[in-house]
Structures are given as structure tokens and as C-alpha cells.
PyMOL Python script that loads the backbone (N, CA, C, O; Angstrom):
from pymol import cmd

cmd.read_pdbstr("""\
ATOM      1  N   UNK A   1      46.840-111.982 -34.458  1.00  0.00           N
ATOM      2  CA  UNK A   1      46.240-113.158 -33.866  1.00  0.00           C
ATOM      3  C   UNK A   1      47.293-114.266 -33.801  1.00  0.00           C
ATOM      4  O   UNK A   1      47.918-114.797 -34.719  1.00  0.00           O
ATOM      5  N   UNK A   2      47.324-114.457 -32.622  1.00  0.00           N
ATOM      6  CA  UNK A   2      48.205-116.253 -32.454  1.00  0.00           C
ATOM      7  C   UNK A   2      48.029-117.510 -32.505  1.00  0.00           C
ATOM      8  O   UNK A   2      47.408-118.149 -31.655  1.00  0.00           O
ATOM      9  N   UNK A   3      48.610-118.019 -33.599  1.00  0.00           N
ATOM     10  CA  UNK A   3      47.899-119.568 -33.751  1.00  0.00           C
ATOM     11  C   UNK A   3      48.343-120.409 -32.592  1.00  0.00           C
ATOM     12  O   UNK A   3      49.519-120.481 -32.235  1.00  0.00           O
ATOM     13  N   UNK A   4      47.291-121.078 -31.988  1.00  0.00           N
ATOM     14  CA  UNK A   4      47.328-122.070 -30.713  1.00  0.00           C
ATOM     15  C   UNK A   4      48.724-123.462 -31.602  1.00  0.00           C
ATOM     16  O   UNK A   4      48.466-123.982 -32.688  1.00  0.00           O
ATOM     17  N   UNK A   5      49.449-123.631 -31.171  1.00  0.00           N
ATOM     18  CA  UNK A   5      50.103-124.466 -31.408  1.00  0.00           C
ATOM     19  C   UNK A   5      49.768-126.087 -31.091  1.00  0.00           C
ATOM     20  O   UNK A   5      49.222-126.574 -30.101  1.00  0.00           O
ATOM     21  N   UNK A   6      50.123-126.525 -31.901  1.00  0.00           N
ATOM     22  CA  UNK A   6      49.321-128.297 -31.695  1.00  0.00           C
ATOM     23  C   UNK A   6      49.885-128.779 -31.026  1.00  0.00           C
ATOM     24  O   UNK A   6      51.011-128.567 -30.576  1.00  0.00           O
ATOM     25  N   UNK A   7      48.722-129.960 -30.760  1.00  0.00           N
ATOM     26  CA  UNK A   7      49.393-130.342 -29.765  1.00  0.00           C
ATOM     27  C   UNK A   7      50.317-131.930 -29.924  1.00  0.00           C
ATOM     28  O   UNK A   7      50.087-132.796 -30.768  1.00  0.00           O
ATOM     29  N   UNK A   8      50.995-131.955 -29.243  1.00  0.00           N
ATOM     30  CA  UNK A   8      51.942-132.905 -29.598  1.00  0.00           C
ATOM     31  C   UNK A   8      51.665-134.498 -30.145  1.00  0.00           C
ATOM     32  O   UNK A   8      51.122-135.383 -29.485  1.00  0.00           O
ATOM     33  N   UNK A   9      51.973-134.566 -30.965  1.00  0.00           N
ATOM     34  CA  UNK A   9      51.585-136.225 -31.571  1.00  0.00           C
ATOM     35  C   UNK A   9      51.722-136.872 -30.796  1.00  0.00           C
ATOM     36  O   UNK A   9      52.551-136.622 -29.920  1.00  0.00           O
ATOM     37  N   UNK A  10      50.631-138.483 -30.773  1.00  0.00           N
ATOM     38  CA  UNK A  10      50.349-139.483 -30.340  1.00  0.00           C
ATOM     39  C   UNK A  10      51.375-140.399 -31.651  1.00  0.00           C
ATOM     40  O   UNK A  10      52.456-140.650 -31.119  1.00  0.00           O
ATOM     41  N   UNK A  11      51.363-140.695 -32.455  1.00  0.00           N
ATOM     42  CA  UNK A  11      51.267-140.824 -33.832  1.00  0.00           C
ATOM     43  C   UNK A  11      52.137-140.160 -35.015  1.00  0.00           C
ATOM     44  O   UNK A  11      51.624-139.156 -35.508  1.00  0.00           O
ATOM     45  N   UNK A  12      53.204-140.513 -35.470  1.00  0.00           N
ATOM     46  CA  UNK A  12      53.522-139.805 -36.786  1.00  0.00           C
ATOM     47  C   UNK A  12      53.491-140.329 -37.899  1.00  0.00           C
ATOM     48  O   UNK A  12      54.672-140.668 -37.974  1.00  0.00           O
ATOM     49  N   UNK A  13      52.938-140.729 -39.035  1.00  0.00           N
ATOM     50  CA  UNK A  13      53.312-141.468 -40.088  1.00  0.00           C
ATOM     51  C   UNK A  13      53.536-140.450 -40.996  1.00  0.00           C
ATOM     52  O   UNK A  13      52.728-139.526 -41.088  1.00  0.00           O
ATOM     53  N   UNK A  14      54.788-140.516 -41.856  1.00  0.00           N
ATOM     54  CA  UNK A  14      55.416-140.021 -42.801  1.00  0.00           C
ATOM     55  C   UNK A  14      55.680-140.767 -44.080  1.00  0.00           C
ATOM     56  O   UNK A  14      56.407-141.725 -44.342  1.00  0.00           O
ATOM     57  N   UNK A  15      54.653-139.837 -44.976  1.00  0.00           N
ATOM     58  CA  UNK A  15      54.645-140.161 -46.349  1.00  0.00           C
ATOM     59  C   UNK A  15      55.601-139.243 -47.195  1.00  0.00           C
ATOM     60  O   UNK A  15      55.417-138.885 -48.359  1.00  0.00           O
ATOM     61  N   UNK A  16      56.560-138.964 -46.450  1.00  0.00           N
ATOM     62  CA  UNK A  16      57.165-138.361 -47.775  1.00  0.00           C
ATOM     63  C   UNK A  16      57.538-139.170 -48.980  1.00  0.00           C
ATOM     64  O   UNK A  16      57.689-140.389 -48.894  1.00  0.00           O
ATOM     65  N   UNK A  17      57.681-138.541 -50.050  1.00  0.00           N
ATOM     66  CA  UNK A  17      57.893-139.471 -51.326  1.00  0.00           C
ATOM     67  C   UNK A  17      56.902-140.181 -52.226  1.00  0.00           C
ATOM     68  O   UNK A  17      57.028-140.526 -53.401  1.00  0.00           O
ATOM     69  N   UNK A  18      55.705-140.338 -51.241  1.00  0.00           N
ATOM     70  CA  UNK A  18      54.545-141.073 -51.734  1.00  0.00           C
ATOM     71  C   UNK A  18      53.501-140.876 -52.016  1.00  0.00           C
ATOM     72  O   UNK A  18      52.958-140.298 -51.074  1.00  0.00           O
ATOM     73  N   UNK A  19      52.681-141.061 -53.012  1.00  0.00           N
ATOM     74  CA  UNK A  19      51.552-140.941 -53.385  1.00  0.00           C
ATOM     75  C   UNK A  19      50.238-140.589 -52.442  1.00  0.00           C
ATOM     76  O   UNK A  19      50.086-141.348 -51.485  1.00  0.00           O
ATOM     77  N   UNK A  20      49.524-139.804 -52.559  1.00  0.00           N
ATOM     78  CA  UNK A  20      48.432-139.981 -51.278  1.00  0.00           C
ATOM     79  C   UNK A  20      47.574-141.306 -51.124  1.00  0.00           C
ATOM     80  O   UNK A  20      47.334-141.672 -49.973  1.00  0.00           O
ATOM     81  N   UNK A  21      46.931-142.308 -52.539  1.00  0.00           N
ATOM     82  CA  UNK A  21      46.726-143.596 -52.073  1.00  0.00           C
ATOM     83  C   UNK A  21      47.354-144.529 -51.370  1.00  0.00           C
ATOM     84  O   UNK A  21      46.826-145.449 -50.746  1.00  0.00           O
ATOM     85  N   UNK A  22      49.325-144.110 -51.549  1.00  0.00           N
ATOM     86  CA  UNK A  22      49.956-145.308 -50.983  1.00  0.00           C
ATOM     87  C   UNK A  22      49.832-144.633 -48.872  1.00  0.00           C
ATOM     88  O   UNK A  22      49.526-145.207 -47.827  1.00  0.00           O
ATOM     89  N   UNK A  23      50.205-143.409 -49.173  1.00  0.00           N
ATOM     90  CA  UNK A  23      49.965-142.907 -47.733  1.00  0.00           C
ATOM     91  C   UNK A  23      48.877-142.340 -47.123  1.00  0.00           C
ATOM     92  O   UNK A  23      48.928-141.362 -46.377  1.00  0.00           O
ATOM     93  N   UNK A  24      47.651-143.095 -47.508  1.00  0.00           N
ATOM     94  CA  UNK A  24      46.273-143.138 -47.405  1.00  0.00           C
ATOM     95  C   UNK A  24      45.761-144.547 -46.045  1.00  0.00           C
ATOM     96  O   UNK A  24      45.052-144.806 -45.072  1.00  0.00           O
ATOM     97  N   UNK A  25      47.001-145.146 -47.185  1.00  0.00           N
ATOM     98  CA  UNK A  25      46.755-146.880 -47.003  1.00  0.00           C
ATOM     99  C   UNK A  25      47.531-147.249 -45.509  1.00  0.00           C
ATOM    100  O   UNK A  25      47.121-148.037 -44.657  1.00  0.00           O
ATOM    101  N   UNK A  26      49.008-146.274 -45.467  1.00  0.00           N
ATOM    102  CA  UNK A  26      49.906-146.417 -44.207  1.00  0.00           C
ATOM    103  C   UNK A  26      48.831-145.724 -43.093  1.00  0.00           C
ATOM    104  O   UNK A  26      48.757-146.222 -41.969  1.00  0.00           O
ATOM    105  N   UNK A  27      48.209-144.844 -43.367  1.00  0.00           N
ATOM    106  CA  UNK A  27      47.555-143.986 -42.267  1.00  0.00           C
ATOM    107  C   UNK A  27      46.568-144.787 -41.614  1.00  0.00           C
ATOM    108  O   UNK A  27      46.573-144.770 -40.383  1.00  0.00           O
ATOM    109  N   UNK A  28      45.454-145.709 -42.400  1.00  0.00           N
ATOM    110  CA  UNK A  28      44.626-146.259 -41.745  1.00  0.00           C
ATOM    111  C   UNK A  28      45.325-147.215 -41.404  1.00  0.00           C
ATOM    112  O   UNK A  28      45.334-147.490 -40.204  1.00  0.00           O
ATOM    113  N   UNK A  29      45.968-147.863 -42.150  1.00  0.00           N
ATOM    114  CA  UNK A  29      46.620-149.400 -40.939  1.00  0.00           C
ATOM    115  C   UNK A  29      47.593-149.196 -39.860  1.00  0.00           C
ATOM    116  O   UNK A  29      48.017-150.192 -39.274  1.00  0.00           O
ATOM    117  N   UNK A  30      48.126-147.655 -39.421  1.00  0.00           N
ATOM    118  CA  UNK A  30      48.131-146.994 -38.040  1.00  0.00           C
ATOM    119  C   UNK A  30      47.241-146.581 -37.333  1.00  0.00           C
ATOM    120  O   UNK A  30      47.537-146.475 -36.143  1.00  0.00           O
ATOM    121  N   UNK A  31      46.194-146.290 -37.641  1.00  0.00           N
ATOM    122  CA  UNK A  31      45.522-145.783 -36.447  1.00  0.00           C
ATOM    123  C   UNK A  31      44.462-146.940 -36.574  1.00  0.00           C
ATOM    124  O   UNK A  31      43.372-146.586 -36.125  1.00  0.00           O
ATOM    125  N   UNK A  32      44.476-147.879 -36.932  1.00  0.00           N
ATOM    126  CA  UNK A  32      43.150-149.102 -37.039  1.00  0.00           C
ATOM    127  C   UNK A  32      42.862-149.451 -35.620  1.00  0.00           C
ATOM    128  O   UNK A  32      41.738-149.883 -35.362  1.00  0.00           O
ATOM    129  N   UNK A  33      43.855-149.297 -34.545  1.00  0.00           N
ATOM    130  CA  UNK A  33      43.407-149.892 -33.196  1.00  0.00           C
ATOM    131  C   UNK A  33      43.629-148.647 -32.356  1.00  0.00           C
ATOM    132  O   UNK A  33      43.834-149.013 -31.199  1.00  0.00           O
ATOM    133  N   UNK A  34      43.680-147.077 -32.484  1.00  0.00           N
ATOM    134  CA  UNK A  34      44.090-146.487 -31.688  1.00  0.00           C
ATOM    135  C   UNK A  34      42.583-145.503 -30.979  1.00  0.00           C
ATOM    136  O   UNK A  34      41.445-145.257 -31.382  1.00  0.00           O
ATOM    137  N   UNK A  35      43.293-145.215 -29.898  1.00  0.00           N
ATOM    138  CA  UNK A  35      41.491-145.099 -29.353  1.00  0.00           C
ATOM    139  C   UNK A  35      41.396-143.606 -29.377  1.00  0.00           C
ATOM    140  O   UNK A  35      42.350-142.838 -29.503  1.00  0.00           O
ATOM    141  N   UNK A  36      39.783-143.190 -29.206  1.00  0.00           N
ATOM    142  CA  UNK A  36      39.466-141.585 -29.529  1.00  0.00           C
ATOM    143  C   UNK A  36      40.365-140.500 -29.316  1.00  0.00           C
ATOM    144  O   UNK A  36      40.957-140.466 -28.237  1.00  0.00           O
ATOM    145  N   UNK A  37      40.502-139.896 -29.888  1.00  0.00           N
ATOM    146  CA  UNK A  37      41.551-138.363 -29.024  1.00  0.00           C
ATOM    147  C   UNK A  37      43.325-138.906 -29.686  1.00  0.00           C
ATOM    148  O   UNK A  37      44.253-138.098 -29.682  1.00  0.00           O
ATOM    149  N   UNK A  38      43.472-140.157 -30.127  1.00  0.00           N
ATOM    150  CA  UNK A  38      44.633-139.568 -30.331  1.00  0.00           C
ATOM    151  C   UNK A  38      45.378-138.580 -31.529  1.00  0.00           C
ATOM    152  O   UNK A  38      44.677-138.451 -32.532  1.00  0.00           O
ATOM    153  N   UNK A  39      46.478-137.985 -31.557  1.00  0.00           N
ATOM    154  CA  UNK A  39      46.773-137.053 -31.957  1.00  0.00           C
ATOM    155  C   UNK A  39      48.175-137.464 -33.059  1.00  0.00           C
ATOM    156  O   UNK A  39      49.349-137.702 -32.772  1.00  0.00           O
ATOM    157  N   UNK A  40      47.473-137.425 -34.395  1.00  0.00           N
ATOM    158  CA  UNK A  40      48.380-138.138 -35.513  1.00  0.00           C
ATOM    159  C   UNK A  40      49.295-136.919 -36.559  1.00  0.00           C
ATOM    160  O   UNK A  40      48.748-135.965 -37.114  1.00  0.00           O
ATOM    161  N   UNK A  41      50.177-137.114 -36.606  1.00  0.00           N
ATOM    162  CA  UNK A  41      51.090-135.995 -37.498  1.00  0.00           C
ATOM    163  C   UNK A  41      51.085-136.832 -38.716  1.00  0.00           C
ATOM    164  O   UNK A  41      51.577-137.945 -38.531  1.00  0.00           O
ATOM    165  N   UNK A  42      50.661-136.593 -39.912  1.00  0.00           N
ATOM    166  CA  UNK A  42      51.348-136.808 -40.788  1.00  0.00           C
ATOM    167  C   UNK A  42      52.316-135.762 -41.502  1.00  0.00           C
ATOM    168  O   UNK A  42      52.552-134.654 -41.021  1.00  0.00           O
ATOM    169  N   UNK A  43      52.750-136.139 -42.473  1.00  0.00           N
ATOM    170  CA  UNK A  43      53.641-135.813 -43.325  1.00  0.00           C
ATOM    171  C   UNK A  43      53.587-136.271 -44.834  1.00  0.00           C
ATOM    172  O   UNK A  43      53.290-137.402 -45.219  1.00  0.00           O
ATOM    173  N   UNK A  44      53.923-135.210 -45.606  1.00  0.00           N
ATOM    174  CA  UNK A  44      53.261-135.358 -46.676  1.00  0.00           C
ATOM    175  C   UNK A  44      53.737-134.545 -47.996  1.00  0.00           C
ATOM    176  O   UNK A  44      53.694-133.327 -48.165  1.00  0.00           O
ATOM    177  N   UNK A  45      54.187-135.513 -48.859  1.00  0.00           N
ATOM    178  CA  UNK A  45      54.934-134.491 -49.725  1.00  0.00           C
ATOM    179  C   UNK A  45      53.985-134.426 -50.913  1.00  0.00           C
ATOM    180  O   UNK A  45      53.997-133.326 -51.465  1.00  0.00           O
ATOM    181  N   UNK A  46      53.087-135.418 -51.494  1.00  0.00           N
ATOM    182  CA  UNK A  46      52.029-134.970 -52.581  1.00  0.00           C
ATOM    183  C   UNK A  46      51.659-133.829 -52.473  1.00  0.00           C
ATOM    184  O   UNK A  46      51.237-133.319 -51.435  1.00  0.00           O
ATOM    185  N   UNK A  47      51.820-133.111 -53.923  1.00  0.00           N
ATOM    186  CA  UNK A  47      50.609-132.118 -53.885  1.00  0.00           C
ATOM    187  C   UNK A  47      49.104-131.870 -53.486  1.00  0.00           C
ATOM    188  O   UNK A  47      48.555-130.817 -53.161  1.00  0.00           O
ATOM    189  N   UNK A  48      48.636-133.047 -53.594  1.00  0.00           N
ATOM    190  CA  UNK A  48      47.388-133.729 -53.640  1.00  0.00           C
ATOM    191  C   UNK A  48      47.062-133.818 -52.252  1.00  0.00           C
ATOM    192  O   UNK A  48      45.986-134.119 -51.736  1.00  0.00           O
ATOM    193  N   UNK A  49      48.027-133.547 -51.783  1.00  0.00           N
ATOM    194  CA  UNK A  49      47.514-134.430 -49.802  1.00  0.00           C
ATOM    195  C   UNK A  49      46.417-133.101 -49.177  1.00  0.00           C
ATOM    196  O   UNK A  49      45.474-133.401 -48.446  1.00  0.00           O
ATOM    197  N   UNK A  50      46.655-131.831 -49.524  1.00  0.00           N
ATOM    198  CA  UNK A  50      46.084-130.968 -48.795  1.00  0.00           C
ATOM    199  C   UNK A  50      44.023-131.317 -49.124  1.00  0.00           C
ATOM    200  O   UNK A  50      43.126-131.115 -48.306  1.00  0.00           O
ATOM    201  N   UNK A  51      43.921-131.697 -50.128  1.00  0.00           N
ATOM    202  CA  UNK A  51      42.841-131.882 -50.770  1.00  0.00           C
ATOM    203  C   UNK A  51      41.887-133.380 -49.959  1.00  0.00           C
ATOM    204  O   UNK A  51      40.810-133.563 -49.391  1.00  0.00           O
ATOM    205  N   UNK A  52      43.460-134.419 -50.488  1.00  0.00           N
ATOM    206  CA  UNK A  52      42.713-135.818 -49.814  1.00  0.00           C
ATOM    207  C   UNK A  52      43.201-135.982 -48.735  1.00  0.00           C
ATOM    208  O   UNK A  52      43.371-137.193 -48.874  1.00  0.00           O
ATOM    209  N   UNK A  53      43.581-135.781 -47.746  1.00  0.00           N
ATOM    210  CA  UNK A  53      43.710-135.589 -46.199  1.00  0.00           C
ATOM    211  C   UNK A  53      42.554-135.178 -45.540  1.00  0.00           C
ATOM    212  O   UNK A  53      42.196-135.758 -44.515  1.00  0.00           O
ATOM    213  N   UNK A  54      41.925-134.237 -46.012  1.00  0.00           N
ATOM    214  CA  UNK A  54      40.624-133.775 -45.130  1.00  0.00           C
ATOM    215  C   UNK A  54      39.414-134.579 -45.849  1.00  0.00           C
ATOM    216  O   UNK A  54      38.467-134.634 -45.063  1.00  0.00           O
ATOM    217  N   UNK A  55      39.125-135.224 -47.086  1.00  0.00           N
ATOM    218  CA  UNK A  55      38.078-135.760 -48.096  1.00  0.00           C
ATOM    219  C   UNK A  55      38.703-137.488 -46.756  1.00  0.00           C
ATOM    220  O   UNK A  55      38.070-138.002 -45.834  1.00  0.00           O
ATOM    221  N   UNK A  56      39.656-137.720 -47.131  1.00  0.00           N
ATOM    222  CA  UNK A  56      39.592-138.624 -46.424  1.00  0.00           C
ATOM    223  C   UNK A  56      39.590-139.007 -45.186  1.00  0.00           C
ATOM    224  O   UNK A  56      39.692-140.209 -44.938  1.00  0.00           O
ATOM    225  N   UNK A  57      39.498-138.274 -44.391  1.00  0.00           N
ATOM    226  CA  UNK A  57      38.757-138.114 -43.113  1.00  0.00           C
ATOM    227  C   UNK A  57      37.447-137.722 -42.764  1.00  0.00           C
ATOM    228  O   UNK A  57      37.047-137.561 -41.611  1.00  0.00           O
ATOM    229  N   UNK A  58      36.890-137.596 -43.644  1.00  0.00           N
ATOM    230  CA  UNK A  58      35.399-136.944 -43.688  1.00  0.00           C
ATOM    231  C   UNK A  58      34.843-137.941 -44.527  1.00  0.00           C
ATOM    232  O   UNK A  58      33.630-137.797 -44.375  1.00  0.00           O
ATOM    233  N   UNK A  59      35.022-138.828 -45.288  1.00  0.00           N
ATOM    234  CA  UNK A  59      34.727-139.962 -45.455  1.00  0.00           C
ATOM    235  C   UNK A  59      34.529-141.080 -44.435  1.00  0.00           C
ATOM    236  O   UNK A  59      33.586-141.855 -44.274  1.00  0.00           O
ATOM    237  N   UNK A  60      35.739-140.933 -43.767  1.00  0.00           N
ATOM    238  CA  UNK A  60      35.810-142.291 -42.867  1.00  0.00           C
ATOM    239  C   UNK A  60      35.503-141.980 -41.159  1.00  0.00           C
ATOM    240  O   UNK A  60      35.696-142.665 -40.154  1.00  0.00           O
ATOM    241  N   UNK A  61      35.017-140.807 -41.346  1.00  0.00           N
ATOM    242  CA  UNK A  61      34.348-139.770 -39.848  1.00  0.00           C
ATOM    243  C   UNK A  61      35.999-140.062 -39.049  1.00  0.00           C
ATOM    244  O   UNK A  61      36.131-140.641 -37.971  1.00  0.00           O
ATOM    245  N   UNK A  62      36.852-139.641 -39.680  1.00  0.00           N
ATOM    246  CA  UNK A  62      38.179-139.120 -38.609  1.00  0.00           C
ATOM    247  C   UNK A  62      38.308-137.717 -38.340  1.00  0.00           C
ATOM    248  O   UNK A  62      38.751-137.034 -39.263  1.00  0.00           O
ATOM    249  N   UNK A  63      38.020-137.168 -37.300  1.00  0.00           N
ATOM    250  CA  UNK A  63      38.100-135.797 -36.740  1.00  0.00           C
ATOM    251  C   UNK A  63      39.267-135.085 -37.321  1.00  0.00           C
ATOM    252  O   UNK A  63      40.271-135.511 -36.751  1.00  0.00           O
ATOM    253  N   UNK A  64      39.666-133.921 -38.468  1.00  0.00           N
ATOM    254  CA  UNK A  64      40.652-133.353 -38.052  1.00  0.00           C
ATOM    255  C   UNK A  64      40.860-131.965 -37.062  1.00  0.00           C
ATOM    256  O   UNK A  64      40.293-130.940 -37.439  1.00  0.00           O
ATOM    257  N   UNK A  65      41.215-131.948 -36.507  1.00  0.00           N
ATOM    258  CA  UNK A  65      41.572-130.923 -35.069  1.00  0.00           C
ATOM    259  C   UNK A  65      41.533-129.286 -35.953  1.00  0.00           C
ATOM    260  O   UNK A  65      40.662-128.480 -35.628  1.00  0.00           O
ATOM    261  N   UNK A  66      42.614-128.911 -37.129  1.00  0.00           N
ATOM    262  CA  UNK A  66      43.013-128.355 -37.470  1.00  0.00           C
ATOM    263  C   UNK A  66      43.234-128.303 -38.996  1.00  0.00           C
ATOM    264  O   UNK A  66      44.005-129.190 -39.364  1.00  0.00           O
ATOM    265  N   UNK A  67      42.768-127.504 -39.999  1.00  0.00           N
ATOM    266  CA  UNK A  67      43.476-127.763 -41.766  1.00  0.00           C
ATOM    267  C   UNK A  67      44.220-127.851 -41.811  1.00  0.00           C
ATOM    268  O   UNK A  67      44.861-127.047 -41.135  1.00  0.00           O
ATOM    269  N   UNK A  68      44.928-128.760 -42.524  1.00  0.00           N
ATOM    270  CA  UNK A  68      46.013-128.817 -43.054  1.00  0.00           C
ATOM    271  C   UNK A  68      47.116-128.253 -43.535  1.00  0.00           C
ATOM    272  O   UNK A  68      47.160-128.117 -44.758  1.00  0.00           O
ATOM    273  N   UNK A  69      47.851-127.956 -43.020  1.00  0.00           N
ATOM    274  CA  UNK A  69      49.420-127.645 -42.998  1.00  0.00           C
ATOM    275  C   UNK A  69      50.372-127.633 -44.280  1.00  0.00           C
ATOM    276  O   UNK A  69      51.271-128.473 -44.317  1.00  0.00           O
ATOM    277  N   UNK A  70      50.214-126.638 -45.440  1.00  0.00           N
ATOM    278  CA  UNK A  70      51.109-126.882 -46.454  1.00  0.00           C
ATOM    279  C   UNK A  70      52.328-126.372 -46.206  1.00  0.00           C
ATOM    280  O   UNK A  70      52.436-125.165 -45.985  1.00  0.00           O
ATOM    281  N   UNK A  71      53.531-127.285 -46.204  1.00  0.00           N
ATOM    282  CA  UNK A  71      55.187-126.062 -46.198  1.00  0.00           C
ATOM    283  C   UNK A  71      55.592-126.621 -47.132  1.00  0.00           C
ATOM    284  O   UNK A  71      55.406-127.835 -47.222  1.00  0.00           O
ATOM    285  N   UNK A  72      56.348-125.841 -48.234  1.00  0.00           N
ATOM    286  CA  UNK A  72      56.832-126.297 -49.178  1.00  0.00           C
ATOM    287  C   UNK A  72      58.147-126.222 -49.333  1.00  0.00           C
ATOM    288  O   UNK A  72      58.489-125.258 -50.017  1.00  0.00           O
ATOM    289  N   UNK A  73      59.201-127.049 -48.856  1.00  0.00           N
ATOM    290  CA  UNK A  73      60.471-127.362 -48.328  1.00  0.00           C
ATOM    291  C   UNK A  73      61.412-127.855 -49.765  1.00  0.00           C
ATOM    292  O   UNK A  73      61.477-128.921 -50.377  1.00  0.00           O
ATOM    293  N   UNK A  74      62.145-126.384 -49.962  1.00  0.00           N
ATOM    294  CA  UNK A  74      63.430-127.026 -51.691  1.00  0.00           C
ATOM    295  C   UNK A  74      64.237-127.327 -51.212  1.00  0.00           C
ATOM    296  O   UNK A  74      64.810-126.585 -50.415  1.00  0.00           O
ATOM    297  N   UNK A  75      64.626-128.488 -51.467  1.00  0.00           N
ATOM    298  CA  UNK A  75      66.573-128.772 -51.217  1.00  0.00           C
ATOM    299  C   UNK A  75      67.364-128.638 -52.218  1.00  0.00           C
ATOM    300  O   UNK A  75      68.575-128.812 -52.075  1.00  0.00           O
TER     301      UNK A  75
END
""", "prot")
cmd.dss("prot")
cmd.show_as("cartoon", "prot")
cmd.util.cbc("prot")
cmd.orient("prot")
């Protein structure tokens, strides 16, 4: 089976490095004025994000398209 590939961001905010409250906080004060349908990438290095990424969109009725995306990237 082939995963449909996403579709291209409207939107990227990148939390790497940060906590999911602090990049909780960047996410809504980006999309606070943006209108239905657009299409947001985050990024996300908490462990925690796979969990509160979807809790916090389902809280605040933000559609996600797709689950969440874990890659776990060593340098």
C-alpha cells in the first residue's frame, strides 16, 4: 500500500529543541488568523509531541489531515 504524500505546507513552525507547552504556544499564535484548509508542518523534537499534537487539536477543534509523523533523527 502507498502512502498518499502530503500535501505541501501553507505554514511551518518548528519546535525543535522545545518543550511541547512552549511549541504549543508558537503554533496557536501562527495560525490565530489563518483561514480553513490551511496546511501547517510542524516540527518537533519532544518526545511528548506525538501524544499532545493530536490532544491538542482535538481540544481546540483543529482538524489533523493525517497522525502524526515520528522520525527519530541522531547526530
Amino acid at each position: 500500500m502507498t502512502e498518499t504524500p502530503a500535501p505541501p505546507a501553507d505554514i511551518t513552525v518548528d519546535g525543535t529543541g522545545l518543550l511541547c507547552v512552549t511549541l504549543l504556544l508558537r503554533l496557536r499564535a501562527r495560525i490565530a488568523d489563518t483561514a480553513a484548509g490551511t496546511v501547517v508542518h510542524v516540527i518537533a523534537t519532544d518526545p511528548a509531541a506525538p501524544l499532545d499534537l493530536p490532544a491538542w487539536c482535538h481540544m481546540t477543534a483543529s482538524l489533523t489531515q493525517r497522525p502524526v509523523t515520528v522520525r527519530w533523527l541522531r547526530s
